[in-house]
C-alpha positions, 0 to 999 in steps of 0.5 A, spaced: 707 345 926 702 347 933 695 346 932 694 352 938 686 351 941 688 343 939 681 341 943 681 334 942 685 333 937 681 334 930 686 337 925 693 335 929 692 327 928 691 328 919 696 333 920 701 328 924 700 323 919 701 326 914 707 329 916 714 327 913 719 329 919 718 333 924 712 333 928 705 337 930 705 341 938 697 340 940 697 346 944 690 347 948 688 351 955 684 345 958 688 339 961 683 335 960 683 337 953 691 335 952 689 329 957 685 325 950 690 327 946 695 324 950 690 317 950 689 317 943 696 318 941 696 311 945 690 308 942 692 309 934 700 309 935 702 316 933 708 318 936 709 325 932 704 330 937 707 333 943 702 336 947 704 343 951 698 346 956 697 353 955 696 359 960 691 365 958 697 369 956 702 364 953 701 359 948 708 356 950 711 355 944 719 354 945 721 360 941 724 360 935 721 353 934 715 353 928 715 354 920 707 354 921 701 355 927 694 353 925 688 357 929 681 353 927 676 357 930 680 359 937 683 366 936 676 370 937 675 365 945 683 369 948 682 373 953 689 376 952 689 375 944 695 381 944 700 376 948 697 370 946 700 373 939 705 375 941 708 369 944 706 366 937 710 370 934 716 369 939 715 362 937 716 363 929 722 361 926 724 366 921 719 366 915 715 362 918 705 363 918 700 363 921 694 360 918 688 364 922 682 360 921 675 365 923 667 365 922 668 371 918 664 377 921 663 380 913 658 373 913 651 374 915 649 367 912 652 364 917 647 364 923 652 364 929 653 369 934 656 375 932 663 375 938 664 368 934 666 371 929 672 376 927 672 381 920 678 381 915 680 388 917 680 386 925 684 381 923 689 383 920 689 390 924 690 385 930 695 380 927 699 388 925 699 389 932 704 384 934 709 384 928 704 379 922 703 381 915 698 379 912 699 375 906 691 373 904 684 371 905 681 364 902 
């Protein structure tokens, strides 16, 4: 499983305990960002999160090495979405998800400025591009 745009952490440590084998990738662009996880990690005894520094264009997933990849307000910030995705792709294993977690820009209630968000139907024309199907919104 990646969390990719990990940040602190947030969502890779309940998933980490959570998780009955296997482990979580916290993958993040920011050194510093990976360096507090590394140290919280310590701190609480989690042994089950690997942290992998990305670049702007790769996500540096192992290919062919993950059933799911977990994007929580993360994709609208990429510079090079295209190849980000692309290497999230290569990193899938067969049958394997993306989870794209977004603002969605169909939503005027929320009161963020509008490159914060992303609409349903660029999402899935973007996530087409690079070989996703979408499956469904919630």
């Amino acid at each position: 499983m990646v969390d990719l745009g990990a940040g602190t952490g947030y969502f890779s440590f309940p998933i980490a305990v959570q998780l009955t084998a296997g482990k979580v990738l916290a993958i993040d662009i920011e050194p510093a960002m990976l360096k507090l996880i590394e140290q919280r990690k310590s701190a609480d005894g989690v042994d089950n999160i690997a942290t992998i520094l990305a670049s702007e264009r790769s996500p540096n997933i192992p290919n062919a090495s993950v059933d799911v990849v977990l994007l929580v307000d993360a994709y609208h910030e990429f510079s090079y979405p295209r190849e980000v995705m692309a290497g999230v792709v290569k990193g899938l294993k067969p049958g394997g998800r993306v989870v794209l977690v977004e603002y969605r820009g169909e939503d005027n209630r929320v009161p963020i400025k509008r490159l914060h968000k992303i609409t349903q139907q660029q999402a899935k024309k973007e996530m087409s591009a690079v070989g996703l199907q979408w499956l469904r919104t919630d």
